[in-house]
C-alpha positions as protocol buffer text, in pm:
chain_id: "A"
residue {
  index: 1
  type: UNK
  ca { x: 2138 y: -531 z: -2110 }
}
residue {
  index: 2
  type: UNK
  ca { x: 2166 y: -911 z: -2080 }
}
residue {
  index: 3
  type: UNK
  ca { x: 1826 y: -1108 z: -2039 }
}
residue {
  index: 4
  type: UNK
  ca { x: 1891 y: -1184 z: -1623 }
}
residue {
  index: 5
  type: UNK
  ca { x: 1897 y: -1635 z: -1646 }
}
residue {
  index: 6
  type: UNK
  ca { x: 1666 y: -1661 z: -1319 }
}
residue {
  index: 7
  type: UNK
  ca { x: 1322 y: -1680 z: -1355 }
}
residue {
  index: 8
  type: UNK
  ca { x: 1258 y: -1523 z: -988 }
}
residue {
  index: 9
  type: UNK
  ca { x: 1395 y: -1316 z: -736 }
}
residue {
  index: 10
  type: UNK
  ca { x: 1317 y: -1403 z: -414 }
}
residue {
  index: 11
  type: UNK
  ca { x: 1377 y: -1086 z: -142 }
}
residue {
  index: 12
  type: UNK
  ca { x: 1310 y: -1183 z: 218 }
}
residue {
  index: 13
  type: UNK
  ca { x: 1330 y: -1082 z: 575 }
}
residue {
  index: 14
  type: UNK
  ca { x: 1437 y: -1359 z: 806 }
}
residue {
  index: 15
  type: UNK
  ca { x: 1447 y: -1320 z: 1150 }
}
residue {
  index: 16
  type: UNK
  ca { x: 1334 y: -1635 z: 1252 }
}
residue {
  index: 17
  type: UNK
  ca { x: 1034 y: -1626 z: 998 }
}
residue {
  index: 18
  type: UNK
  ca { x: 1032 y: -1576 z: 669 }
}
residue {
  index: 19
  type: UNK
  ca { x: 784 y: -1319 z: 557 }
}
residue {
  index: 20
  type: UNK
  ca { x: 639 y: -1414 z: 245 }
}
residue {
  index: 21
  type: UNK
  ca { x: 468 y: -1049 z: 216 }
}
residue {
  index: 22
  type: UNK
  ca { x: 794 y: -860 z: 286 }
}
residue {
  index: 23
  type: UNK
  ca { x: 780 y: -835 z: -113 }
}
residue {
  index: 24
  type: UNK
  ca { x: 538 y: -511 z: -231 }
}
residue {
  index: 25
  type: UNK
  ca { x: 389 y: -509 z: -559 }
}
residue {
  index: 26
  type: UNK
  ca { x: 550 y: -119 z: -531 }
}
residue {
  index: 27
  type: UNK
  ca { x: 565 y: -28 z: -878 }
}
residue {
  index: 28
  type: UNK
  ca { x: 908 y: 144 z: -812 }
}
residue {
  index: 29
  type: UNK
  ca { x: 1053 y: -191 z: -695 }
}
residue {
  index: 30
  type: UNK
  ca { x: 894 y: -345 z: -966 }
}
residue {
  index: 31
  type: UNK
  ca { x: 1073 y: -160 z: -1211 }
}
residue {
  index: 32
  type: UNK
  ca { x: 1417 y: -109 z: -1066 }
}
residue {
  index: 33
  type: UNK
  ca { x: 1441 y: -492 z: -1013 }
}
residue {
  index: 34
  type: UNK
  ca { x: 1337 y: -604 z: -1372 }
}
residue {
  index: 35
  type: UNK
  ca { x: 1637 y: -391 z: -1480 }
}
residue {
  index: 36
  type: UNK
  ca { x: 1875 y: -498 z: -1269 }
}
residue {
  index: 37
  type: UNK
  ca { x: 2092 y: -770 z: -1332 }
}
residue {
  index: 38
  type: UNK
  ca { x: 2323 y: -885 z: -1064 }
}
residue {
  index: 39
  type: UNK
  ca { x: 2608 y: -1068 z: -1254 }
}
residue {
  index: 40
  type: UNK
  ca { x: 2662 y: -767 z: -1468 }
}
residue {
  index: 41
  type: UNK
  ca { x: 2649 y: -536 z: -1147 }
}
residue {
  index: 42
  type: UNK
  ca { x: 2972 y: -394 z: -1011 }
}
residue {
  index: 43
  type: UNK
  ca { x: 2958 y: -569 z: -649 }
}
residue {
  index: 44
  type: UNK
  ca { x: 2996 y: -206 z: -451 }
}
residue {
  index: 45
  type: UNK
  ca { x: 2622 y: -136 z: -661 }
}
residue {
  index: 46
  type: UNK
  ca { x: 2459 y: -352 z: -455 }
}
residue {
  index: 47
  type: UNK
  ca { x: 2328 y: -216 z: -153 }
}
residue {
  index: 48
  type: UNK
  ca { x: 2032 y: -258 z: 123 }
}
residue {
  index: 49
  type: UNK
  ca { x: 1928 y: -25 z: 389 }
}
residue {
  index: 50
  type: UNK
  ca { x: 1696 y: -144 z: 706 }
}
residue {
  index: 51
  type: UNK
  ca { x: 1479 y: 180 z: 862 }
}
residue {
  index: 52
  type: UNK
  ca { x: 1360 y: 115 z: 1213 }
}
residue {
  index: 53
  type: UNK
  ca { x: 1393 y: 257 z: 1560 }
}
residue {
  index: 54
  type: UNK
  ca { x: 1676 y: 415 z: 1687 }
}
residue {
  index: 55
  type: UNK
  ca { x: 1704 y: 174 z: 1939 }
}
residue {
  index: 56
  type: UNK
  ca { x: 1692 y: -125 z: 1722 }
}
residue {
  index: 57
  type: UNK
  ca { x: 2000 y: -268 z: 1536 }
}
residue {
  index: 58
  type: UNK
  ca { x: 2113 y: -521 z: 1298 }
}
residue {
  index: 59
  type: UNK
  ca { x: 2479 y: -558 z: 1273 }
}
residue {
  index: 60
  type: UNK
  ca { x: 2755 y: -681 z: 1054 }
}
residue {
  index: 61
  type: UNK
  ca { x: 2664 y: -1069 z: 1057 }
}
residue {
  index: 62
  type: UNK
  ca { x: 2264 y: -1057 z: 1078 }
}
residue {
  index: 63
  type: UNK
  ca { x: 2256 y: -957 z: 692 }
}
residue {
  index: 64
  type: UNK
  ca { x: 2334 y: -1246 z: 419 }
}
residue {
  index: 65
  type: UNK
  ca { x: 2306 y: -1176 z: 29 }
}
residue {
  index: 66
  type: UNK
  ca { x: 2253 y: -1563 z: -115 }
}
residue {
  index: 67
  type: UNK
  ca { x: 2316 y: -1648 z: -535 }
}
residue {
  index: 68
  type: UNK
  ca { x: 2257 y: -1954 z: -645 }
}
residue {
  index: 69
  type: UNK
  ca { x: 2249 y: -2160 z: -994 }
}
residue {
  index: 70
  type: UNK
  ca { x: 2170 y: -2509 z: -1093 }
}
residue {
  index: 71
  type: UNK
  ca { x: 2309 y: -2583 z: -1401 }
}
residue {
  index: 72
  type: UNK
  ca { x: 2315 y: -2927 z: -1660 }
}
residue {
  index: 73
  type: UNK
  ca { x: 2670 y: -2854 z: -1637 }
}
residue {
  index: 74
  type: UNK
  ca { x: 2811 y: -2955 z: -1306 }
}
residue {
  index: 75
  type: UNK
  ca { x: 3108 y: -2731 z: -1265 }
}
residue {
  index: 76
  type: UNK
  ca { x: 2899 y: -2419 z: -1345 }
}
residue {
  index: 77
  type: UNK
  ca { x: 2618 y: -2492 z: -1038 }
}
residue {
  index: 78
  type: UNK
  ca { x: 2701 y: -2274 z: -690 }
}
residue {
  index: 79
  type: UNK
  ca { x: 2523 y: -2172 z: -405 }
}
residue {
  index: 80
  type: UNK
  ca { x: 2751 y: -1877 z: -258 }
}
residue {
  index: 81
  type: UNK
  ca { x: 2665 y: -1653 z: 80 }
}
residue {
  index: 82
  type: UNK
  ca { x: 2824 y: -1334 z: 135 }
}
residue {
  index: 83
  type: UNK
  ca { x: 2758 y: -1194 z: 488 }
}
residue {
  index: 84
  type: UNK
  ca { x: 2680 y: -811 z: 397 }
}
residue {
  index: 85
  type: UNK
  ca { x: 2838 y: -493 z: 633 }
}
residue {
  index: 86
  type: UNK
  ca { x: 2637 y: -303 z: 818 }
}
residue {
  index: 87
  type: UNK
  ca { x: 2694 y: 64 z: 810 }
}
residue {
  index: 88
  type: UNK
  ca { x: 2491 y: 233 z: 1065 }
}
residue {
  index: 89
  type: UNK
  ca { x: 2643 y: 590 z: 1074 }
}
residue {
  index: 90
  type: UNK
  ca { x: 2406 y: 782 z: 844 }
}
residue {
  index: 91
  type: UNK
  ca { x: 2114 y: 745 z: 694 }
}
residue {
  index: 92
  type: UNK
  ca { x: 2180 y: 695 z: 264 }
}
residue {
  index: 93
  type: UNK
  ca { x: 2110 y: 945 z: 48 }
}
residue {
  index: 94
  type: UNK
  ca { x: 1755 y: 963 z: -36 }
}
residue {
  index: 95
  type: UNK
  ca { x: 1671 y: 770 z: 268 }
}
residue {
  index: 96
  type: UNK
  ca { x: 1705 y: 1096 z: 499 }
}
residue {
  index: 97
  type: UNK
  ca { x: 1371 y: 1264 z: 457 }
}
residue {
  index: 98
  type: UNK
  ca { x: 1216 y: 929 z: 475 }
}
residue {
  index: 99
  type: UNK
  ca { x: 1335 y: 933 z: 876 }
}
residue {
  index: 100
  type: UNK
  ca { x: 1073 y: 1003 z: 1166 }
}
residue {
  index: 101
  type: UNK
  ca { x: 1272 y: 1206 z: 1502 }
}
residue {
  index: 102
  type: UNK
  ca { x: 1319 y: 783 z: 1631 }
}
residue {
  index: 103
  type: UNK
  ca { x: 1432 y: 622 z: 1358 }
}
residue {
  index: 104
  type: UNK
  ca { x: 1731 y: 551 z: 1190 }
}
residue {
  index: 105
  type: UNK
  ca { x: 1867 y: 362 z: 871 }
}
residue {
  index: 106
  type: UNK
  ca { x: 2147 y: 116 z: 863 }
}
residue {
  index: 107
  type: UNK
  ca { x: 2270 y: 22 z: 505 }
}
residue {
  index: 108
  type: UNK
  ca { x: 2465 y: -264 z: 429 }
}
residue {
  index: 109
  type: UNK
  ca { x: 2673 y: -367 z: 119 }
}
residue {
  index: 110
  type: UNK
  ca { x: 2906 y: -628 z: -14 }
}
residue {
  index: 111
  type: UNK
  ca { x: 3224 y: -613 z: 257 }
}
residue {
  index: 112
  type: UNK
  ca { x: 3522 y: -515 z: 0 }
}
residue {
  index: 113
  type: UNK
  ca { x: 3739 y: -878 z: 98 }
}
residue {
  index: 114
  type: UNK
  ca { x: 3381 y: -1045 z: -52 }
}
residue {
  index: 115
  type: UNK
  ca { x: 3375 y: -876 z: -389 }
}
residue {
  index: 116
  type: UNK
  ca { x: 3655 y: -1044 z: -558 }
}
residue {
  index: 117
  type: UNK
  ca { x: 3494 y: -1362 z: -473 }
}
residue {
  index: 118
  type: UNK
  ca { x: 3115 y: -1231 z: -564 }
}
residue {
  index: 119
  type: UNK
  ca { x: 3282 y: -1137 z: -926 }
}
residue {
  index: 120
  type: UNK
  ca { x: 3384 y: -1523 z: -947 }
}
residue {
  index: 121
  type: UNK
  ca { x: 3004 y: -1572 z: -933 }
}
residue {
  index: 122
  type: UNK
  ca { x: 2933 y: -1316 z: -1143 }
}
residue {
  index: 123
  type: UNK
  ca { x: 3181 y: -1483 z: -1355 }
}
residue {
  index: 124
  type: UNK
  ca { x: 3029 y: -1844 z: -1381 }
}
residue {
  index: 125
  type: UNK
  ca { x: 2668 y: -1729 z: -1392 }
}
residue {
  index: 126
  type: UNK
  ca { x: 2772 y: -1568 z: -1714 }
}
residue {
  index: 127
  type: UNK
  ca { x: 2932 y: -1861 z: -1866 }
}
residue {
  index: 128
  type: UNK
  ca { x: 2619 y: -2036 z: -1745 }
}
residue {
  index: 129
  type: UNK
  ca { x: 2380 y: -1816 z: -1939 }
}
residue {
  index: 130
  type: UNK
  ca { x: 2589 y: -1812 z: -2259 }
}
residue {
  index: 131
  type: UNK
  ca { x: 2608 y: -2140 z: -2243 }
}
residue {
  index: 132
  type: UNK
  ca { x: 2201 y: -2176 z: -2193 }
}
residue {
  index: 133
  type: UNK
  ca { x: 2230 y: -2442 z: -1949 }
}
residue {
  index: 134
  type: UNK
  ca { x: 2048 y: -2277 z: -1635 }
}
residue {
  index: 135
  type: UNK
  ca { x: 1681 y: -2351 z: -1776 }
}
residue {
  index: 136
  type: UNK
  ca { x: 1604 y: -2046 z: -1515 }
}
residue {
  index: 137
  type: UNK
  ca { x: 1702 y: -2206 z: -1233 }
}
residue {
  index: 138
  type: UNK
  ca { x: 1920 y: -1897 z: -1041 }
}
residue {
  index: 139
  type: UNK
  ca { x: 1777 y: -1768 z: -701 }
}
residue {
  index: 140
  type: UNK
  ca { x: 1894 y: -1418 z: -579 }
}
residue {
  index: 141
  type: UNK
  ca { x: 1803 y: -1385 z: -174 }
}
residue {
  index: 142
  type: UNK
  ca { x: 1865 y: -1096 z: 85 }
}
residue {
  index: 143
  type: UNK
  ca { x: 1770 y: -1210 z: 470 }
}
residue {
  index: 144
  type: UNK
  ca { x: 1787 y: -1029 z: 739 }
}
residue {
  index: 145
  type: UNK
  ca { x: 1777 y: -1146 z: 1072 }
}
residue {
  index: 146
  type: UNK
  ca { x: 1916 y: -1082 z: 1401 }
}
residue {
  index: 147
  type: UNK
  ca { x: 1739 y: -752 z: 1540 }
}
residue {
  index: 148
  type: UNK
  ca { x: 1858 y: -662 z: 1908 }
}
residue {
  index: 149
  type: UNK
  ca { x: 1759 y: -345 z: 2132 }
}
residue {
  index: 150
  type: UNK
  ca { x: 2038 y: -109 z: 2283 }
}
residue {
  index: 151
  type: UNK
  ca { x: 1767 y: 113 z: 2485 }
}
residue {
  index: 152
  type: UNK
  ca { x: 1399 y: 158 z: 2534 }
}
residue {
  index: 153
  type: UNK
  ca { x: 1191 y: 167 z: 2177 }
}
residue {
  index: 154
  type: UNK
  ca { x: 1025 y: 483 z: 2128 }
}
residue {
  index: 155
  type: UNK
  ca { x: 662 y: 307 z: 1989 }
}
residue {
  index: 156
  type: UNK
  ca { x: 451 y: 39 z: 2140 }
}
residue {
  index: 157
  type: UNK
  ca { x: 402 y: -151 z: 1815 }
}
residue {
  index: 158
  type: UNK
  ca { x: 750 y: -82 z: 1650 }
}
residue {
  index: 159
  type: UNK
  ca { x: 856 y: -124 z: 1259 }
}
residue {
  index: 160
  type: UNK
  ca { x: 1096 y: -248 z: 982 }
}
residue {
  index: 161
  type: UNK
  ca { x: 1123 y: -134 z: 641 }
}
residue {
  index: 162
  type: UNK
  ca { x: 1354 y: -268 z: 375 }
}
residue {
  index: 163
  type: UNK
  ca { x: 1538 y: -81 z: 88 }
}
residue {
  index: 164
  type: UNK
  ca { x: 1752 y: -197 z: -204 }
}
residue {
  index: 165
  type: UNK
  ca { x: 1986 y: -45 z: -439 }
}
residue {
  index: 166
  type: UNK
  ca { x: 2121 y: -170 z: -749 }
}
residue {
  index: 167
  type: UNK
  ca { x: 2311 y: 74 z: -929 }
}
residue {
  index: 168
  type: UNK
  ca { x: 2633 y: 268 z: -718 }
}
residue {
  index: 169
  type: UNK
  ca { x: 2598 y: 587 z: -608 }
}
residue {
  index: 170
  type: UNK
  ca { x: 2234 y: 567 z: -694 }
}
residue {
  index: 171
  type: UNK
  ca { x: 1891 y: 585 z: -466 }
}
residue {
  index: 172
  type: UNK
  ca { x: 1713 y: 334 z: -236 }
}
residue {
  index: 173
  type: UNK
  ca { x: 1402 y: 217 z: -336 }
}
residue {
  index: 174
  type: UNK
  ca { x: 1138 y: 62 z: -68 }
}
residue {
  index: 175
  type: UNK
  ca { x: 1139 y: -313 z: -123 }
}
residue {
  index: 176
  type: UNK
  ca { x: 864 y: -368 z: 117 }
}
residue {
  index: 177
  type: UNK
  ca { x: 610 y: -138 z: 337 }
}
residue {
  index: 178
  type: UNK
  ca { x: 624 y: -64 z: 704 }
}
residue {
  index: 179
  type: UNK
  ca { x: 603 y: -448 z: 865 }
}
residue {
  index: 180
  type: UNK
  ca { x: 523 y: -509 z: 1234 }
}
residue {
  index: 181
  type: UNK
  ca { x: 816 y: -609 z: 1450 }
}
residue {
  index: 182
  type: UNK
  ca { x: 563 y: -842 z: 1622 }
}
residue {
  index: 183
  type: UNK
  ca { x: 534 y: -988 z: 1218 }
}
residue {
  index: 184
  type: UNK
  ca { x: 921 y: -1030 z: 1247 }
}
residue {
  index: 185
  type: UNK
  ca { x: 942 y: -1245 z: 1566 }
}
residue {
  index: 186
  type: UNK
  ca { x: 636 y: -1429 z: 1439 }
}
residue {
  index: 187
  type: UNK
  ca { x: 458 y: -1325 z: 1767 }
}
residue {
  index: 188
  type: UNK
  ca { x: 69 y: -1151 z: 1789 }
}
residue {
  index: 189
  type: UNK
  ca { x: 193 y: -955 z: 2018 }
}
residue {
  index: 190
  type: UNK
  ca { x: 495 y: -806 z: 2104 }
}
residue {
  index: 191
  type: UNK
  ca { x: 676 y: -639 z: 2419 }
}
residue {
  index: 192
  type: UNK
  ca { x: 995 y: -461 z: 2363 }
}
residue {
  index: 193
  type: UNK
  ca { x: 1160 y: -693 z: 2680 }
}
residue {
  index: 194
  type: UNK
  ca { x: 1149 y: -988 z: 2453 }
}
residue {
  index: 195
  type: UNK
  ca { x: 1365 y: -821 z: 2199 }
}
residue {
  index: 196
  type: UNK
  ca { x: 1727 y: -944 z: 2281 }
}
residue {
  index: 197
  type: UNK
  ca { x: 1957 y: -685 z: 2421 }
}
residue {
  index: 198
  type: UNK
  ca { x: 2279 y: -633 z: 2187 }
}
residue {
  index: 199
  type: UNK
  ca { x: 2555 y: -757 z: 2291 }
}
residue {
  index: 200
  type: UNK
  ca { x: 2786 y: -507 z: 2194 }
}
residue {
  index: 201
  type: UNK
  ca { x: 2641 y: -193 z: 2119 }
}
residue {
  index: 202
  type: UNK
  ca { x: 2865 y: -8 z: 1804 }
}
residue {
  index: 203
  type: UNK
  ca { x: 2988 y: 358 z: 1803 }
}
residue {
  index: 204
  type: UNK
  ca { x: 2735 y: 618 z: 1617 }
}
């Protein structure tokens, strides 16, 4: 496989905060991202999955996968966003027994209008690297933001986990551990009445 042209993949959850410790040093994560390469990845590969309670949501919109390249060469620098949709139906795979009787998983992917313009990208990243003129300067980013409430929350001190996959068809693997909601508002404390209310709450 292709020596991936960015020196560092930056993962985060947004939501207003960044989280610089949404990242684990999970040896799984670890591994599966040092083999993955996104601009030789079929765009439908790429997946992330969000556990948390039942009552919490993130919907099409509040998830944004970011690449971007500087370049010597002009016409080969971009800095694309694709806004990812959320599928909240079932929980993915592998994901399942991971699932206390409150929570739930929404996944999210590449929409399928996006991919044509993601393998564009994919396309000029390429040239880019065969062409040696990124010096390492790409940045891969996956932000999440936007949580609302639909109903009561089922814990006090309520949770977010993150997920990635990078090969179709395949498994989730955790991307970061179990991470305060208070942590994601960037709040010490936390009552479920300052969560916003969705404004449109989506069929399950």
């Amino acid at each position: 496989m292709p020596r991936p042209f960015f020196s560092k993949r930056l993962l985060t959850l947004l939501s207003p905060l960044a989280l610089c410790a949404c990242m684990t040093a999970n040896p799984r994560a670890l591994y599966e991202l040092s083999r993955f390469d996104p601009f030789n990845a079929e765009p439908d590969a790429i997946g992330v999955a969000v556990k948390t309670d039942r009552n919490l949501r993130v919907q099409t919109g509040d998830v944004e996968l970011r690449v971007a390249l500087e370049s010597e060469n002009p016409k080969q620098t971009f800095d694309e966003r694709f806004i990812l949709s959320v599928d909240g139906a079932a929980a993915p795979g592998n994901l399942a027994k991971e699932l206390g009787p409150h929570d739930h998983v929404l996944a999210a992917a590449i929409a399928p209008q996006d991919q044509s313009r993601f393998r564009i990208v994919q396309e000029k990243a390429r040239t880019a690297r065969a062409q040696n003129t990124t010096k390492g300067k790409g940045t891969l980013s996956i932000s999440v933001s936007g949580l609302c409430r639909t109903g009561p929350l089922s814990s006090a001190k309520p949770t977010v986990r993150n997920y990635m996959r990078t090969v179709a068809n395949g498994d989730f693997f955790p991307l970061s551990g179990e991470i305060p909601l208070s942590e994601v508002f960037g709040k010490a404390a936390l009552s479920a009445q300052e969560i916003p209310a969705c404004k449109e709450v989506r069929p399950r």
